[in-house]
VEXPATI-995648 format. One record per residue (C-alpha): residue number from 1; x, y, z. Coordinates in steps of 0.02 Angstrom, whole numbers. Last residue first. Example, Ala and Ser with C-alpha at 12.3 -4.5 7.8 and 13.67 -1.06 7.14 Angstrom:
<recs>
> 2, 684, -53, 357;
> 1, 615, -225, 390;
</recs>
This chain:
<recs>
> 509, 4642, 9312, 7973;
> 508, 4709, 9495, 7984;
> 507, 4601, 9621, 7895;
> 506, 4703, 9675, 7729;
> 505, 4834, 9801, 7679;
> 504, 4922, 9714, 7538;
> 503, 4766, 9802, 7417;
> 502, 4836, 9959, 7452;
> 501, 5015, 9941, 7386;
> 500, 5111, 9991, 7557;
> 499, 5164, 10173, 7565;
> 498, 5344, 10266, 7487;
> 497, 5361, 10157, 7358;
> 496, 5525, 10064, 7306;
> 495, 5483, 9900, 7372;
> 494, 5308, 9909, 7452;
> 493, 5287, 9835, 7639;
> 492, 5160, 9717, 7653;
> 491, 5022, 9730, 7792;
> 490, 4917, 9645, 7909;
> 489, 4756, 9727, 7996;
> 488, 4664, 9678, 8167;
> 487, 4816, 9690, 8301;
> 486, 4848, 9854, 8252;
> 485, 4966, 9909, 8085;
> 484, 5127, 10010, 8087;
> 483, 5221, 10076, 7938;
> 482, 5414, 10110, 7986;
> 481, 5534, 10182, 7858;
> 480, 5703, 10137, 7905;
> 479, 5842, 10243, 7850;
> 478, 5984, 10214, 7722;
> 477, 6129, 10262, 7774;
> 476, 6290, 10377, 7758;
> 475, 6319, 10390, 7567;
> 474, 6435, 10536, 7526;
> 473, 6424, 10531, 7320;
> 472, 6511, 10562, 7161;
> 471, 6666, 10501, 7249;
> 470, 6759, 10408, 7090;
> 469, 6774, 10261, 7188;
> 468, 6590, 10248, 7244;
> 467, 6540, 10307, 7056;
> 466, 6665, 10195, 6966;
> 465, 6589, 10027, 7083;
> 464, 6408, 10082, 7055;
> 463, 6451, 10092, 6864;
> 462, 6526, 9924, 6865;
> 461, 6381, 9848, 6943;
> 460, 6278, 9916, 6825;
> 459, 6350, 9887, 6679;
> 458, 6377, 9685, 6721;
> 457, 6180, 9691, 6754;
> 456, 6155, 9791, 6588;
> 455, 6240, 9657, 6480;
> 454, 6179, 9522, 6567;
> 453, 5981, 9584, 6533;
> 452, 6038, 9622, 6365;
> 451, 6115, 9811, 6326;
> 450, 5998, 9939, 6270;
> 449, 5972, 10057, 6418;
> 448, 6065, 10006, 6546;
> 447, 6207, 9981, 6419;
> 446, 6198, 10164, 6374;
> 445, 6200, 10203, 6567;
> 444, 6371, 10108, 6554;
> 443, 6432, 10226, 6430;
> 442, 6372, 10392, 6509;
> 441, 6482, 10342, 6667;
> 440, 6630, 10327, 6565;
> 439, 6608, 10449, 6470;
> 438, 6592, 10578, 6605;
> 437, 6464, 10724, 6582;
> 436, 6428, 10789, 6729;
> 435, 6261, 10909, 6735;
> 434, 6310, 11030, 6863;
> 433, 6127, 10981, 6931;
> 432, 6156, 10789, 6934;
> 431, 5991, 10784, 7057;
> 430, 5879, 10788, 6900;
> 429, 5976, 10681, 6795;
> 428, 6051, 10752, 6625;
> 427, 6213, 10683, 6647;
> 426, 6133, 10528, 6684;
> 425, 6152, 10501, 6875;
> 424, 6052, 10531, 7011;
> 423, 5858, 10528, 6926;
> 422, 5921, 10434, 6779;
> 421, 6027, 10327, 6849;
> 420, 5896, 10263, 6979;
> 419, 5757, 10225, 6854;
> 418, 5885, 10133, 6734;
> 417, 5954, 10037, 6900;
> 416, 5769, 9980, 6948;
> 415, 5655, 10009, 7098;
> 414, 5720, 10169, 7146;
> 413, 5804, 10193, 7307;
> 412, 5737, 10394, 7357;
> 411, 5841, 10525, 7384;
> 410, 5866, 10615, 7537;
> 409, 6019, 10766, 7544;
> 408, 6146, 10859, 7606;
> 407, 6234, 10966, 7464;
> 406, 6386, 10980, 7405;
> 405, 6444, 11113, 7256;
> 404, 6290, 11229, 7280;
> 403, 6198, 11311, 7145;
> 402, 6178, 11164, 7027;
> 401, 5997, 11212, 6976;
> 400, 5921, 11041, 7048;
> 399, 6014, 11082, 7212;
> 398, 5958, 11264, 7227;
> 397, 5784, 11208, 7168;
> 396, 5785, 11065, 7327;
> 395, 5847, 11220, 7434;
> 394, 5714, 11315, 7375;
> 393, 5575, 11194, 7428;
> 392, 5627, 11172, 7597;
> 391, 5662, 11335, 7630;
> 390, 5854, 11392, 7638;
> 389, 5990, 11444, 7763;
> 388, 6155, 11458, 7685;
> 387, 6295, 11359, 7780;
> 386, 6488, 11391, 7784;
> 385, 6616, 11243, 7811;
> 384, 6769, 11254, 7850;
> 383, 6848, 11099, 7776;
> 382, 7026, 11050, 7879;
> 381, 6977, 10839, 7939;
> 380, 6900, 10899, 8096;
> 379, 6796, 11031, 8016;
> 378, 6729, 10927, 7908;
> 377, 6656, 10828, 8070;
> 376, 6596, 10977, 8140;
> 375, 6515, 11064, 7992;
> 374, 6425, 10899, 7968;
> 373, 6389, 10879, 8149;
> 372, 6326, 11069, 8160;
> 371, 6199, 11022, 8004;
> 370, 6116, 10893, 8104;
> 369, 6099, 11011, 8256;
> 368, 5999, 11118, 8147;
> 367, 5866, 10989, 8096;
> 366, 5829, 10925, 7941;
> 365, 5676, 11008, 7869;
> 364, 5765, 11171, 7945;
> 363, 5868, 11192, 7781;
> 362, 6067, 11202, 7746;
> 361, 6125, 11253, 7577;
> 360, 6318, 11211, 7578;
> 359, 6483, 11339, 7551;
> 358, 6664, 11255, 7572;
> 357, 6817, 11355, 7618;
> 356, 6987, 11237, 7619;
> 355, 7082, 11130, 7698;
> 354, 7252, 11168, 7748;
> 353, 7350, 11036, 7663;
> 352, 7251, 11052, 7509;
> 351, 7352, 11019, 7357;
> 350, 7270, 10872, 7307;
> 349, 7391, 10754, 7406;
> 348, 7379, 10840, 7562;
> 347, 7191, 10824, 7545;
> 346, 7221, 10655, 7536;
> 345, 7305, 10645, 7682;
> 344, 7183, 10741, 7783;
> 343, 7042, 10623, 7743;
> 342, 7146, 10484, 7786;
> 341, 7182, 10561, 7952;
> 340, 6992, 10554, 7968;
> 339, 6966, 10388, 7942;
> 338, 6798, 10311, 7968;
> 337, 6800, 10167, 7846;
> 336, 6795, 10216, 7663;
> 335, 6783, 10075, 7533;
> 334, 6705, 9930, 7639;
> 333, 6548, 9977, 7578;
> 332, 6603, 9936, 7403;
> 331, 6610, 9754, 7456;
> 330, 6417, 9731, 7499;
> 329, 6394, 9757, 7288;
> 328, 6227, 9821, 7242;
> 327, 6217, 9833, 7043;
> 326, 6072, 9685, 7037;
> 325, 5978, 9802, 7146;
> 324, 5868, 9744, 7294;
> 323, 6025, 9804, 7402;
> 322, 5972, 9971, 7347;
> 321, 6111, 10064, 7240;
> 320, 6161, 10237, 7323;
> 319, 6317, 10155, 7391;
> 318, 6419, 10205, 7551;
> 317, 6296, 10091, 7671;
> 316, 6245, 10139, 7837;
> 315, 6084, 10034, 7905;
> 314, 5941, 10090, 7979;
> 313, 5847, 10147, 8170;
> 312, 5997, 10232, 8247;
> 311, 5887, 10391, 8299;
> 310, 5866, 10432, 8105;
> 309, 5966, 10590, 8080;
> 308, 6087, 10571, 8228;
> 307, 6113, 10405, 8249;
> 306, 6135, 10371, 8091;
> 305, 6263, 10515, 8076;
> 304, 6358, 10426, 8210;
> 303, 6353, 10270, 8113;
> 302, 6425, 10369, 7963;
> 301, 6577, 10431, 8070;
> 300, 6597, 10568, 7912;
> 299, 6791, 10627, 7864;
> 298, 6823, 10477, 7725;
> 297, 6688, 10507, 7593;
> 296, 6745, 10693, 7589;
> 295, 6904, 10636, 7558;
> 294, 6865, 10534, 7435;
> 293, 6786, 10701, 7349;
> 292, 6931, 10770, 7380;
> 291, 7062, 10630, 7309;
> 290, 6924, 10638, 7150;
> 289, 6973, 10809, 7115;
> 288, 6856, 10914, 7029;
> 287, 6796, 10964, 7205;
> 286, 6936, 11073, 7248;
> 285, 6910, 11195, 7088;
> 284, 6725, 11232, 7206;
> 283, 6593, 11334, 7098;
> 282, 6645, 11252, 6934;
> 281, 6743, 11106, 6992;
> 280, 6700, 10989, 6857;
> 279, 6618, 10868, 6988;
> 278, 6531, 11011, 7082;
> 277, 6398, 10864, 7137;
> 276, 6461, 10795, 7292;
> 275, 6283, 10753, 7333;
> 274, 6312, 10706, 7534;
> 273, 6216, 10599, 7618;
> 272, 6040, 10493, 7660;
> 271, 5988, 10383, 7567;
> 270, 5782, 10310, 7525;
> 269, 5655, 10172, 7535;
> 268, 5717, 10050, 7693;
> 267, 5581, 9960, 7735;
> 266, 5502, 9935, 7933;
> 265, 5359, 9856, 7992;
> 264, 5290, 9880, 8136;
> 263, 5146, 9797, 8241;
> 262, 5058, 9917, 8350;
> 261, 5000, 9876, 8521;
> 260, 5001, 10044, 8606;
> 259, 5179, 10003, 8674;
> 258, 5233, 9993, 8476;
> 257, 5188, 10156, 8450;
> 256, 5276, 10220, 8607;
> 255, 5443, 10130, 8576;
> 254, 5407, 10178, 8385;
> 253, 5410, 10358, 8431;
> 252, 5596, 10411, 8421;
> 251, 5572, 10348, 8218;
> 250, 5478, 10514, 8167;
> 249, 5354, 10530, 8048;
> 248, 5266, 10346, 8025;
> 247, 5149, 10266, 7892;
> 246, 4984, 10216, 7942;
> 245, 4878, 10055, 7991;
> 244, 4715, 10032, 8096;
> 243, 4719, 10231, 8123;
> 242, 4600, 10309, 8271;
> 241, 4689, 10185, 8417;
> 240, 4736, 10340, 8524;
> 239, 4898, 10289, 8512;
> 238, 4899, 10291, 8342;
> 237, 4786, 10451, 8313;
> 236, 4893, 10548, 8459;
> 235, 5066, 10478, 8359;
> 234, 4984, 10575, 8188;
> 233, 4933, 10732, 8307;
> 232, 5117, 10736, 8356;
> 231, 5209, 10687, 8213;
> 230, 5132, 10839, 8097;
> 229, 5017, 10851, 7953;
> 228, 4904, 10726, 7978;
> 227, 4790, 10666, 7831;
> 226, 4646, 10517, 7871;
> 225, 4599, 10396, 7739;
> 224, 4445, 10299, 7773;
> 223, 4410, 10125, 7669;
> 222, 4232, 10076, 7680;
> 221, 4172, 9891, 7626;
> 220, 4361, 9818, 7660;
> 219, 4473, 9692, 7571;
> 218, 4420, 9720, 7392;
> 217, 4591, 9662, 7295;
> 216, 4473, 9484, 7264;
> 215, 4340, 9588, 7200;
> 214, 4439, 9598, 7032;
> 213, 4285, 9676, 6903;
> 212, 4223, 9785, 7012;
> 211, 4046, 9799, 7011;
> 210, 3998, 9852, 7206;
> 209, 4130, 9994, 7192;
> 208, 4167, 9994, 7396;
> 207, 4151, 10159, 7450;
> 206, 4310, 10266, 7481;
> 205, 4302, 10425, 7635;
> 204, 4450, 10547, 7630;
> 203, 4479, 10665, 7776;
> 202, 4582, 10826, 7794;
> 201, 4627, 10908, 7650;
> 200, 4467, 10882, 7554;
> 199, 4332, 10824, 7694;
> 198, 4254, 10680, 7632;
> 197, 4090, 10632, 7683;
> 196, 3978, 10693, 7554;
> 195, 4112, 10649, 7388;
> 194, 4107, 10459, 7436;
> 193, 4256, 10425, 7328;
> 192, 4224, 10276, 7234;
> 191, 4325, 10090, 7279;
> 190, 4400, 9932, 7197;
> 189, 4444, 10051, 7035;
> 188, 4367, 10093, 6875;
> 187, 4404, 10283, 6866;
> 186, 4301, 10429, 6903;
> 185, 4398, 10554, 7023;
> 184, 4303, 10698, 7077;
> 183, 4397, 10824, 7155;
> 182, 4518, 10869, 6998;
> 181, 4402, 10817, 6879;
> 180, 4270, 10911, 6932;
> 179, 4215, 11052, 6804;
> 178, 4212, 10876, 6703;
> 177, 4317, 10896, 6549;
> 176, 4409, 10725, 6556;
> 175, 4238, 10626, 6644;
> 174, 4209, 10537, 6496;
> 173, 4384, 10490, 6470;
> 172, 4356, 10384, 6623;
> 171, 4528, 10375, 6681;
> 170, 4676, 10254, 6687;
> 169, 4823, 10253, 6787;
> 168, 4963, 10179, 6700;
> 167, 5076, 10356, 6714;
> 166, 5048, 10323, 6906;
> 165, 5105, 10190, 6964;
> 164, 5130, 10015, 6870;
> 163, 5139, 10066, 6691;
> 162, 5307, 10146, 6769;
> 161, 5355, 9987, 6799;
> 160, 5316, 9929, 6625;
> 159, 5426, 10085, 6559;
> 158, 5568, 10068, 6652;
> 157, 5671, 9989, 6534;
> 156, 5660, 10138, 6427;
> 155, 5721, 10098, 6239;
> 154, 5715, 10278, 6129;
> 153, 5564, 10360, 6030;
> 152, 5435, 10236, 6095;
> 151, 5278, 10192, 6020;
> 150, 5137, 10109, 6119;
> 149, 5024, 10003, 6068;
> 148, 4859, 9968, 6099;
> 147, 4764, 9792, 6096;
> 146, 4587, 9739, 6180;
> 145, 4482, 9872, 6065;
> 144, 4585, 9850, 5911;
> 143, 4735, 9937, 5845;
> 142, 4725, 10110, 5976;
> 141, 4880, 10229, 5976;
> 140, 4973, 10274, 6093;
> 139, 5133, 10388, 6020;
> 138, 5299, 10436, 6050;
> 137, 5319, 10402, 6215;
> 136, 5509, 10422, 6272;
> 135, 5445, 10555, 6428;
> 134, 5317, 10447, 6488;
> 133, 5383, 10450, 6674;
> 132, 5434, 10649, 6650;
> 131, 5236, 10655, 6699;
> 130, 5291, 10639, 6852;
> 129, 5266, 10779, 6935;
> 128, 5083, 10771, 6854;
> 127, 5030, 10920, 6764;
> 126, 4974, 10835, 6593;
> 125, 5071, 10800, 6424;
> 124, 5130, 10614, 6453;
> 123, 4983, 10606, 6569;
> 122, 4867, 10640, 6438;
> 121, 4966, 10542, 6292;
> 120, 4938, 10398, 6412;
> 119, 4753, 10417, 6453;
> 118, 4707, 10449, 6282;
> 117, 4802, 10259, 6227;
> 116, 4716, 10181, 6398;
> 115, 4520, 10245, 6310;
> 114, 4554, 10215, 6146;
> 113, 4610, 10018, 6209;
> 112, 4460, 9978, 6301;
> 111, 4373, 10030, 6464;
> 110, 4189, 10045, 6442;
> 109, 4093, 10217, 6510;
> 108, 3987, 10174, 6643;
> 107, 4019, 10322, 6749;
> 106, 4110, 10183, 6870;
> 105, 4209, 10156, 6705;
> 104, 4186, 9990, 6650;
> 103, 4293, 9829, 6638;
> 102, 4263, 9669, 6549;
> 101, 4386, 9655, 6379;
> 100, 4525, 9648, 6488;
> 99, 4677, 9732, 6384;
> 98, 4843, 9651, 6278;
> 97, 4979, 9779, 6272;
> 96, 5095, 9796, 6133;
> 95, 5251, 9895, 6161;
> 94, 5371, 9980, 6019;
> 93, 5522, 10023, 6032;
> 92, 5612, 9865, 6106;
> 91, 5730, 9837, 5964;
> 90, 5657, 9652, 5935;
> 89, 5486, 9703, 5951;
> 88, 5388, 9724, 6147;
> 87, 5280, 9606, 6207;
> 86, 5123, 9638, 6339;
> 85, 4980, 9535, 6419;
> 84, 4839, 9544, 6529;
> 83, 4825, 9737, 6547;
> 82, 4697, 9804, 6637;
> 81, 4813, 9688, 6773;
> 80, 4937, 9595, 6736;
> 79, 5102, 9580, 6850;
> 78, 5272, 9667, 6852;
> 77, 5394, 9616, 7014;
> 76, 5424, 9746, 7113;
> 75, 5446, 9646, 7279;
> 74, 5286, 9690, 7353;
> 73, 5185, 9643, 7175;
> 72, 5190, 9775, 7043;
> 71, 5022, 9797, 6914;
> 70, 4994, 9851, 6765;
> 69, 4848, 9950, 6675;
> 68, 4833, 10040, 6827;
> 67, 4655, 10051, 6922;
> 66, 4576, 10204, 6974;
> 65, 4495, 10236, 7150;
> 64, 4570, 10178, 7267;
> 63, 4740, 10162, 7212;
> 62, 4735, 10335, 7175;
> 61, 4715, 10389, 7353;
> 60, 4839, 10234, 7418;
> 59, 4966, 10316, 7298;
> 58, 4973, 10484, 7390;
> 57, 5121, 10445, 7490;
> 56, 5208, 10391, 7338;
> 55, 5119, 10450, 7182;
> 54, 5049, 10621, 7123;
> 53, 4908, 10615, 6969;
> 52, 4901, 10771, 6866;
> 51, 4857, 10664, 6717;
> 50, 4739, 10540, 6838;
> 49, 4642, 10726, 6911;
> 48, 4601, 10672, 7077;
> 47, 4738, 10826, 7151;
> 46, 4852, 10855, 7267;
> 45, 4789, 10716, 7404;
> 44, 4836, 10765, 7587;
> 43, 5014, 10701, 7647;
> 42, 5059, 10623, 7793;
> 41, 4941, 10492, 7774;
> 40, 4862, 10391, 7945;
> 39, 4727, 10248, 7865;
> 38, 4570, 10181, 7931;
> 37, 4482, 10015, 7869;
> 36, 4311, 9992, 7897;
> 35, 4235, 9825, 7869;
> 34, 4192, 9794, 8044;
> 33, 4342, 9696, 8102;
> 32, 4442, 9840, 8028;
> 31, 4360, 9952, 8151;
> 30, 4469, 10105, 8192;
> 29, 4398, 10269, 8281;
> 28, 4328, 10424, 8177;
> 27, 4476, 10522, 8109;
> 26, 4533, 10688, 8218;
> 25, 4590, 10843, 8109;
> 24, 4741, 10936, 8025;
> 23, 4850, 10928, 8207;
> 22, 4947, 11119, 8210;
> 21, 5117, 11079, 8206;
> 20, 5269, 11060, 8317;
> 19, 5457, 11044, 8239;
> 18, 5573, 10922, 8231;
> 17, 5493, 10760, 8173;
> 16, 5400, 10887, 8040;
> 15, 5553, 10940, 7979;
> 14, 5623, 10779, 7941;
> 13, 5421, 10704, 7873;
> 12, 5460, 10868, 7759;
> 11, 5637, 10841, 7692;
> 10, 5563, 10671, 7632;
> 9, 5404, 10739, 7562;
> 8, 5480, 10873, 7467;
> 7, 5590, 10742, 7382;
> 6, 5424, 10615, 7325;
> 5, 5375, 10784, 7274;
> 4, 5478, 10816, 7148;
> 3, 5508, 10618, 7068;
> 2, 5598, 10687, 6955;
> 1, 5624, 10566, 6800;
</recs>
């Protein structure tokens, strides 16, 4: 359920809003009203390949090109797409998809059931960082040429959202043992990669597919998608009026991105906090106690660390549910005020009157005065704090591994409670790396997983309320993430994705 580089890409955008880079390349100037559209990524495509496919940032790549055999709207909800219609049975094991009967390959290869059955069991068992999406598929199997099914060795009620991103993209199977198939995507999507003018790693250049089968998602004739790895040469492209829409770095430039006529529009995607994660007290005895980990909760000023890590642009919250969630409950972020006395007196009652010694990965993808706050703040309520310097992409493998007993961290707001438990939660979750196994907790995730819709709602909310109480977590915000469009594109945000859906970015008018 590790969405690996969705995390890399979070610490990254913070270190690249601290520190100057090297601009990857100019893009050609902006003309929407000329059937051009120009988009500003942050990160450059990691492969074509759909079983290696990467989503998030690099969604409006493979949007281009393939198509999914579902599809979400800007709220999440599921719609058809390749696929016009699904069931599951009665235990919800088994799914039966229903496909369009019209669609080629841009290779002209047809698209039918064989051909969305191989593409599943290939990203099931390909390189993608996702490819933990299909991890309860069984089997794909082919019953007719408009039907396949797919088996399921447990209930995963994230499985037609999943059908949504990546694990649903689907492939020529033709093109599977092309020498090129990780630079040459051929799928049956709105656009083709126009393989002469794109400059892998720098600048990505889409030609309308003049037989699509859905020309009403084909907004644009040419669709340009421009990579820049740092804030500065990204806010040069805005200003400079090279992008017609892009996602954002660093929030202290909106006043200047919106002064060169950009429109924003902001969605809050991810947390930002503490992982209290040495629940058993393994590397830290204090942390078994729940009065500490409250504690914890009670020592941080979380609109000051708002300020701090995100220039004030968000909203503090003590939950890690989204407020899109059926488990979000306003209330529980009324649990720990700003109280650092508090914090002391529960130390007190642990056993703790003095504090005590606390070792924490720190990273420069967040900023070194960030870290001083937190050792500041702790400090102030008797937790002396000691910081291990880490890259980026060890210090997410030091958290993963359980090496540290609280970490600072940026997780993403998944789209649905099963999604977001098993990424944070589960005791097998990615970002539960000392792998806590409470009943309690384990027994609403069960009801996540096979309860009724009520069922799993009440769960939810009940597990959000033990977690909050039980400390698991430091919650401070959630930040805004700001796309920006000129004054000739429009654009939805994306719930739960980390770039707009491509075909919501359309000429305005």
């Amino acid at each position: 359920m590790f969405h690996w580089k969705k995390a890399v890409v979070i610490l990254t955008a913070a270190a690249l809003a601290l520190t100057g880079c090297t601009a990857a390349g100019s893009a050609d100037s902006a003309d929407s009203s000329g059937g051009t559209l120009t988009l500003g990524l942050i990160t450059p495509v990691s492969s074509f390949s759909a079983q290696g496919a990467n989503w998030a940032n690099q969604s409006p790549y493979m949007q281009a090109v393939y198509d999914s055999l579902l599809k979400a709207d800007a709220d999440g909800t599921i719609e058809p797409n390749l696929a016009t219609e699904w069931s599951y049975n009665d235990d919800n094991t088994v799914l039966t998809l229903t496909l369009r009967d019209d669609v080629k390959f841009t290779d002209g290869t047809p698209f039918n059931a064989d051909a969305a059955a191989q593409n599943l069991i290939r990203f099931r068992d390909g390189t993608s960082p996702n490819a933990s999406f299909l991890v309860n598929l069984a089997d794909a199997k082919a019953i007719d040429d408009t039907h396949v099914e797919l088996t399921l060795s447990a209930p995963d009620p994230a499985m037609l959202t999943y059908l949504t991103q990546n694990a649903g993209l689907q492939e020529s199977p033709a093109a599977f043992s092309s020498a090129d198939v990780e630079t040459v995507p051929v799928g049956s999507g709105p656009y083709t990669l126009n393989v002469g003018e794109t400059v892998a790693g720098n600048s990505y250049v889409f030609d309308k597919n003049p037989d699509y089968w859905n020309p009403d998602d084909q907004h644009y004739d040419k669709v340009v998608m421009n990579y820049y790895a740092d804030s500065t040469s990204l806010l040069n492209a805005i200003q400079g009026g090279q992008v017609n829409a892009s996602t954002t770095i660093d929030n202290t430039t909106l006043d200047q991105i919106s002064a060169a006529g950009y429109t924003l529009s902001p969605i809050e995607n991810n947390w930002w906090g503490l992982i209290i994660g040495d629940r058993d007290g393994t590397l830290s005895p204090p942390i078994a106690d729940p009065k500490v980990r409250q504690a914890l909760n009670y020592a941080f000023d979380r609109n000051a660390m708002l300020q701090a890590f995100a220039d004030g642009n968000g909203t503090v919250t003590e939950q890690i549910f989204p407020t899109t969630s059926p488990s979000y409950d306003e209330s529980l972020n009324e649990t720990y005020d700003y109280d650092p006395a508090k914090a002391k007196e529960l130390l007190a009652e642990a056993g703790y009157p003095d504090g005590f010694d606390l070792t924490m990965p720190s990273s420069a993808g967040f900023g070194a005065s960030n870290f001083a706050l937190i050792q500041q703040q702790l400090a102030d309520v008797g937790i002396r704090v000691t910081f291990e310097d880490l890259q980026v992409n060890d210090y997410i493998t030091a958290l993963v591994s359980g090496k540290y007993p609280v970490a600072l961290m940026a997780l993403q707001l998944d789209p649905t409670d099963w999604q977001l438990a098993q990424f944070s939660i589960d005791k097998s979750a990615t970002f539960n790396g000392f792998h806590t196994d409470d009943p309690t907790v384990q027994g609403y995730i069960t009801q996540l997983q096979t309860g009724t819709q009520e069922e799993a709602e009440t769960a939810g909310k009940e597990l959000n309320k033990y977690i909050v109480e039980q400390g698991w977590f430091a919650p401070w915000f959630r930040p805004e993430l700001n796309f920006v469009s000129d004054a000739n594109t429009d654009l939805t945000v994306q719930v739960g994705n980390s770039y707009p859906y491509l075909w919501n970015i359309t000429p305005k008018g």
